[in-house]
C-alpha positions in Angstrom: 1.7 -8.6 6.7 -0.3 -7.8 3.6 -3.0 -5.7 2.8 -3.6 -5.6 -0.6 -5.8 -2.7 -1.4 -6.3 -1.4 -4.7 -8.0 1.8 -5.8 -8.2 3.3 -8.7 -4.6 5.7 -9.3 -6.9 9.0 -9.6 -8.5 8.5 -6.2 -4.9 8.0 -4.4 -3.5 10.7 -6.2 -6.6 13.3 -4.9 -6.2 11.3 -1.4 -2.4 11.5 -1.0 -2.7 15.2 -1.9 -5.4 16.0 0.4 -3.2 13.7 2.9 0.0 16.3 1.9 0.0 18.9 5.2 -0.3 15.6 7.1 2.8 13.4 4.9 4.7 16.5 4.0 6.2 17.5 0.7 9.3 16.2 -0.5 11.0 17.0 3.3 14.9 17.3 3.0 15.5 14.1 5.1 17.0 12.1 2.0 19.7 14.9 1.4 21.7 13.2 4.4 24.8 11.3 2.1 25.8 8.9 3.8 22.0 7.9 4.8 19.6 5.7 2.6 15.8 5.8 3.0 13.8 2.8 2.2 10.3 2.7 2.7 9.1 -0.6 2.9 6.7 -3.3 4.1 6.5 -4.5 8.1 8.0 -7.7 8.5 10.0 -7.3 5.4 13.7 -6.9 6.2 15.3 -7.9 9.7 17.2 -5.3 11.6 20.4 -7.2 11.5 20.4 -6.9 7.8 20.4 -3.3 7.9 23.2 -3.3 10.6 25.2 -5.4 8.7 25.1 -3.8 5.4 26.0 0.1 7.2 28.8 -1.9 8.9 30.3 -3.1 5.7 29.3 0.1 3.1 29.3 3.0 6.2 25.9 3.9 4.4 23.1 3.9 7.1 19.7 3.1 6.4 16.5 4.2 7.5 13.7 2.7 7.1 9.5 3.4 7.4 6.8 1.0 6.6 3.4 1.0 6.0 0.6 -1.7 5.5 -1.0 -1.7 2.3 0.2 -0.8 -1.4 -2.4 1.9 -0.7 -0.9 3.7 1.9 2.4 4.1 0.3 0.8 5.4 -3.3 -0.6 8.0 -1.1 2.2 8.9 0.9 4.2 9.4 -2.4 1.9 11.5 -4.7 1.8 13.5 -1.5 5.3 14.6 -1.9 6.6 11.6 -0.7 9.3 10.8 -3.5 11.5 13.7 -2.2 11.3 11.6 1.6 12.8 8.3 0.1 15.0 6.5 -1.9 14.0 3.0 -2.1 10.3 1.6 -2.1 9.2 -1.9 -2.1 6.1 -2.3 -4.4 3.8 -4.9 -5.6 3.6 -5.5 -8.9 -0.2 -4.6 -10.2 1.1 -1.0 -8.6 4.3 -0.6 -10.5 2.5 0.2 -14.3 0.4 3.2 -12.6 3.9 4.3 -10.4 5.8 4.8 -13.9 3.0 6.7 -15.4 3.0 9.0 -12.5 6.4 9.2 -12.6 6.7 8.3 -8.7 9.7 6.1 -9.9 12.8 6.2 -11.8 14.6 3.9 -14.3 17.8 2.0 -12.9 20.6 0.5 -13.9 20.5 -3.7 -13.4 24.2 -3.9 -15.2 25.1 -2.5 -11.5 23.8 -5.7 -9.8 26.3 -8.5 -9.6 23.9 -10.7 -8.2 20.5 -10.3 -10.3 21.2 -13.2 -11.8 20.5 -15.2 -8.9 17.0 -13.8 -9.3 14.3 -16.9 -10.9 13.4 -16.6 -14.5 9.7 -16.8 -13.7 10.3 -13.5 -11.4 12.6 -11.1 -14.0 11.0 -10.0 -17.4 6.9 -9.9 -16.1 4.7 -8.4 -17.8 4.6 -5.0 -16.0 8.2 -4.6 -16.2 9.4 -7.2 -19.0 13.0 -5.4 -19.3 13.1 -4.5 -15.7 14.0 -1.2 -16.4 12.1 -0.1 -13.3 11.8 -2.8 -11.1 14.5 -5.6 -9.2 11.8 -8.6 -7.9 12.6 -9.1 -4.1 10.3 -11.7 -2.7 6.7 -12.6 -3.3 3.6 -13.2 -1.0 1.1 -15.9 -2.0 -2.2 -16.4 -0.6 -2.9 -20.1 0.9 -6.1 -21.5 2.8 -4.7 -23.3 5.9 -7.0 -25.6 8.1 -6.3 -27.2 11.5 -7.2 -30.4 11.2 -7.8 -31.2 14.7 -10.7 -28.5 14.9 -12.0 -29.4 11.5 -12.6 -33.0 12.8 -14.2 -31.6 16.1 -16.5 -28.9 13.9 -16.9 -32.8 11.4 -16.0 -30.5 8.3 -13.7 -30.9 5.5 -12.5 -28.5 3.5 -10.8 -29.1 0.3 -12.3 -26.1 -2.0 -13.4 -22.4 -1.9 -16.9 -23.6 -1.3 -16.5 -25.4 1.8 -15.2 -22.3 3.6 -19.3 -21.7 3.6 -19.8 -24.5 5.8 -22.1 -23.3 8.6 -20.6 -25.5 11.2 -17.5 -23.0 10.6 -19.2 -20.0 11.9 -17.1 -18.0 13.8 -14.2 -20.0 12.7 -12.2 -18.2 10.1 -9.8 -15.9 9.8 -9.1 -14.0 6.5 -7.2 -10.9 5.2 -9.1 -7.3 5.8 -8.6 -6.9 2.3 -11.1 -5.8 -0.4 -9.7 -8.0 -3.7 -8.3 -10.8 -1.4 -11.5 -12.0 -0.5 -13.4 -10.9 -3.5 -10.8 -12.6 -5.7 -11.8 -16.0 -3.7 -14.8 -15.5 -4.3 -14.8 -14.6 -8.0 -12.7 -18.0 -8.1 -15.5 -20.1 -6.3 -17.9 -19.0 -8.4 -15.8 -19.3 -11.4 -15.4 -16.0 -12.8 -12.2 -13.7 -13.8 -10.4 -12.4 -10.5 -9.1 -9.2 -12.4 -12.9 -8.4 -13.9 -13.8 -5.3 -14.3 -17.3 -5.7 -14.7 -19.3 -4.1 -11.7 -22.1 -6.9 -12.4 -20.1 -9.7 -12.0 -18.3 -8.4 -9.0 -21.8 -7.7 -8.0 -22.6 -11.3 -8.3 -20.0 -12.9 -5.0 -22.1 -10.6 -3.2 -24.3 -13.8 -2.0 -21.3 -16.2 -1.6 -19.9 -13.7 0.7 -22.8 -13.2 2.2 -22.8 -17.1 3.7 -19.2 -16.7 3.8 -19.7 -13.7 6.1 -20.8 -15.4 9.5 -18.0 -18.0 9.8 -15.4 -15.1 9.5 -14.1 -14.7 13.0 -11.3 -12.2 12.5 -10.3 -9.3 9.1 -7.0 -9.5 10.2 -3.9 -9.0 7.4 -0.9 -8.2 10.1 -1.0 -10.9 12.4 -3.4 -13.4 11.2 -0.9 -16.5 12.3 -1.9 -15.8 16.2 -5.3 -17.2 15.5 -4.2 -19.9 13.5 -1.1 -20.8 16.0 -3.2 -21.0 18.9 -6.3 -22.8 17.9 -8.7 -19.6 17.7 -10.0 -20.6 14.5 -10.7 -24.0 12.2 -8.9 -22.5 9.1 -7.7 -19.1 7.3 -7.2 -17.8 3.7 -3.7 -15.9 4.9 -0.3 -14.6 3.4 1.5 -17.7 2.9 4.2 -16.1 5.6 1.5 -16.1 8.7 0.9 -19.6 7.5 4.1 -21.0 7.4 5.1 -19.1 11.0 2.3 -20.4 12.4 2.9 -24.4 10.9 6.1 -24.0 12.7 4.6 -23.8 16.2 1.2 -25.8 15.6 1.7 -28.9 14.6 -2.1 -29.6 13.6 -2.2 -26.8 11.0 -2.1 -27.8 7.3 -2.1 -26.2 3.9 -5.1 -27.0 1.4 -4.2 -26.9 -2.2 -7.2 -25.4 -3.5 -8.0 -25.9 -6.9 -9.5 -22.9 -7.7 -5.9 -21.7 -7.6 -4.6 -19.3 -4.9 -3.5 -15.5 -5.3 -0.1 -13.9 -5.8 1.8 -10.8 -5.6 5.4 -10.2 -6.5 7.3 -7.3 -4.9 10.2 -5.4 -6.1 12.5 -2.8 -5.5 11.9 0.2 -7.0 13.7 3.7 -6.9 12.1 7.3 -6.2 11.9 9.8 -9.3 13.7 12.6 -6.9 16.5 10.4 -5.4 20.1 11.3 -6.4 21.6 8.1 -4.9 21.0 5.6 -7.6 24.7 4.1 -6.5 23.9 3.6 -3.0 20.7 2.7 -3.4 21.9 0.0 -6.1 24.3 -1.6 -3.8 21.6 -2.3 -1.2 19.4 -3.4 -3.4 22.5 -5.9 -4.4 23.7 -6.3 -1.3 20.2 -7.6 -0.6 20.5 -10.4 -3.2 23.3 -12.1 -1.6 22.4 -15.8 -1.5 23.4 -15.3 2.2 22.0 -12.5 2.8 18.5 -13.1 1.1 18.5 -16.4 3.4 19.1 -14.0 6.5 15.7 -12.3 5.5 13.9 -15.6 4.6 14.5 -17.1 8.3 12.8 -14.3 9.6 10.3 -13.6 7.1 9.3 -16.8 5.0 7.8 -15.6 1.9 8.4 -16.8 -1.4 12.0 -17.2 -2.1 13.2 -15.9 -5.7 16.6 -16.4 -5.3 17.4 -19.2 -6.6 21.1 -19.1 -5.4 19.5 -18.4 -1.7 17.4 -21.4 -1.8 19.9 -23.6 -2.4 21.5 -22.6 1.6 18.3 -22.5 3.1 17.5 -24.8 6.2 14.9 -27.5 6.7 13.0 -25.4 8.6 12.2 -23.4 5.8 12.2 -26.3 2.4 10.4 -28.5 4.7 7.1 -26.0 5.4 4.8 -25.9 2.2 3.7 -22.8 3.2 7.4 -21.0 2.9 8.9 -23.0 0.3 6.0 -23.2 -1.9 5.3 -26.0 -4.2 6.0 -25.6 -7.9 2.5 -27.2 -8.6 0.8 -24.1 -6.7 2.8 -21.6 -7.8 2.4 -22.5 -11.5 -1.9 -22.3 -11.0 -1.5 -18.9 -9.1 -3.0 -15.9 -10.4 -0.9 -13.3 -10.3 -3.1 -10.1 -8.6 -3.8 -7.4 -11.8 -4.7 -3.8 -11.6 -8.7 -3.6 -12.0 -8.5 0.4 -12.4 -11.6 2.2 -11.2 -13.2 -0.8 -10.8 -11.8 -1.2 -7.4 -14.2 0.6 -6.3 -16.8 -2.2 -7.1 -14.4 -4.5 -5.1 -14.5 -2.4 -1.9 -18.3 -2.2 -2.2 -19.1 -5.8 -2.1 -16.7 -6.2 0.8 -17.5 -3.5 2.7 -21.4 -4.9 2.8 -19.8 -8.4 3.9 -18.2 -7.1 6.6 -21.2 -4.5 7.7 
């Protein structure tokens, strides 16, 4: 479901404009009143939910979605704000979304049910009065193994480290994501995941080298087929492929590494040109609903922060450590930082694993 690609905000601004014949500029779509356009993640928000709130409110909603924080920064300095009303966006992006001012302040007095949002989620860093942001869920990447394979392949894997097994080759499946995989391996080798420092990014360059021919599949959309049925031993994936694909395989289980896994919190976030604050405020509540969150969470289980949601949510769902997350993991999480133009030193060490 994730990609999380990160470049530095001057080449998606000089990418989204090049990209603006092809995304158009600020099209009239979002002058429709009684219409809301949210542009959002795949596998974010069911269908129902959007049924059910223009059944209740009469406001319909539209919705696009694209696959990496990337793609949508583009898509917006390209004239994009003037196309929607409502974005979801992951936190590292939110800081260089105000400075560009792709985004808009909002109201939060207007939400009856923030408060069911968790403390840890409201008042981060990169938003500490939430002036710009409401949280909405968060994804969390988890190594998974299956256990059965692991004992045929006789490997164990409790660390970072043992992913470079060689009796894994061809046995992995990870995200096709630059800072994902050169975040892990900045962990294994015990330096900063957020560094800037082209040298030391330079230095995972031989872990992910022997880390290279046990990867079976780049996959960040559906990377719980391989796991679900058996294609591969284990897979550093979004904690939602995990957990989908736990429910159907019964020999999948999550490691907790202690290097500490990665995070990313995503909120909801309004245009700078949108004139609908109101409506877009009562979906964005209307999203919060302990009832309606849990709607979203069956469907989709990332990490829940509603706190008011969890407390309705079914077995299926509390019971899978890769949906309902343990407080333990959470706590040693890094929480995925804006490296600036040294993205690009992230995308070149990945891009010579892969090639």
């Amino acid at each position: 479901m994730r990609k999380i690609v990160q470049k530095m905000v001057t080449v998606l601004i000089v990418f989204g404009m090049g990209a603006g014949l092809l995304a158009g500029c600020g099209s009239s779509a979002s002058n429709k009143e009684d219409t809301l356009y949210v542009y959002n993640w795949s596998e974010y928000i069911p269908q129902e939910v959007y049924e059910e709130f223009e059944k209740e409110t009469g406001i319909h909603v539209v919705e696009s979605t694209f696959s990496s924080n990337e793609e949508m920064l583009a898509k917006l300095v390209a004239g994009g704000t003037g196309e929607y009303d409502v974005i979801v966006a992951s936190n590292y992006v939110i800081p260089a979304m105000i400075e560009q001012d792709l985004i808009q302040k909002m109201d939060t007095s207007k939400l009856e049910n923030f408060g069911n949002l968790t403390d840890t989620s409201v008042g981060m860093n990169f938003d500490p009065k939430n002036e710009y942001s409401v949280p909405y869920m968060a994804t969390i990447t988890l190594l998974g193994i299956n256990e059965k394979k692991c004992q045929e392949l006789n490997v164990e894997i409790n660390k970072l480290d043992d992913l470079l097994n060689p009796a894994l080759e061809n046995n992995l499946v990870v995200p096709d994501d630059c800072r994902e995989v050169v975040d892990a391996a900045l962990k294994a080798i015990g330096e900063d995941p957020d560094t800037k420092d082209e040298a030391v990014v330079n230095r995972t360059e031989e872990w992910l080298s022997k880390l290279a021919p046990n990867v079976k599949l780049y996959d960040s959309d559906t990377p719980y087929a391989a796991l679900q049925t058996n294609e591969v031993a284990a897979g550093l994936v979004y904690n939602m492929d995990l957990a989908k694909a736990m429910w159907e395989n019964k020999d999948l289980k999550l490691v907790d590494i202690p290097e500490g896994n990665e995070i990313a919190y995503d909120n909801f976030v309004l245009t700078s040109k949108t004139e609908k604050q109101d409506m877009a405020m009562k979906f964005i509540d209307y999203i919060l609903r302990p009832e309606v969150y849990k709607k979203c969470l069956d469907e989709y289980p990332c990490v829940c922060l509603n706190k008011e949601a969890l407390k309705i949510m079914d077995a299926k769902y509390t019971d899978n450590p890769a949906a309902n997350v343990s407080e333990e993991i959470l706590k040693k999480a890094h929480v995925t930082g804006d490296v600036g133009e040294a993205a690009t030193y992230y995308d070149n060490v990945f891009s010579k694993m892969k090639n």
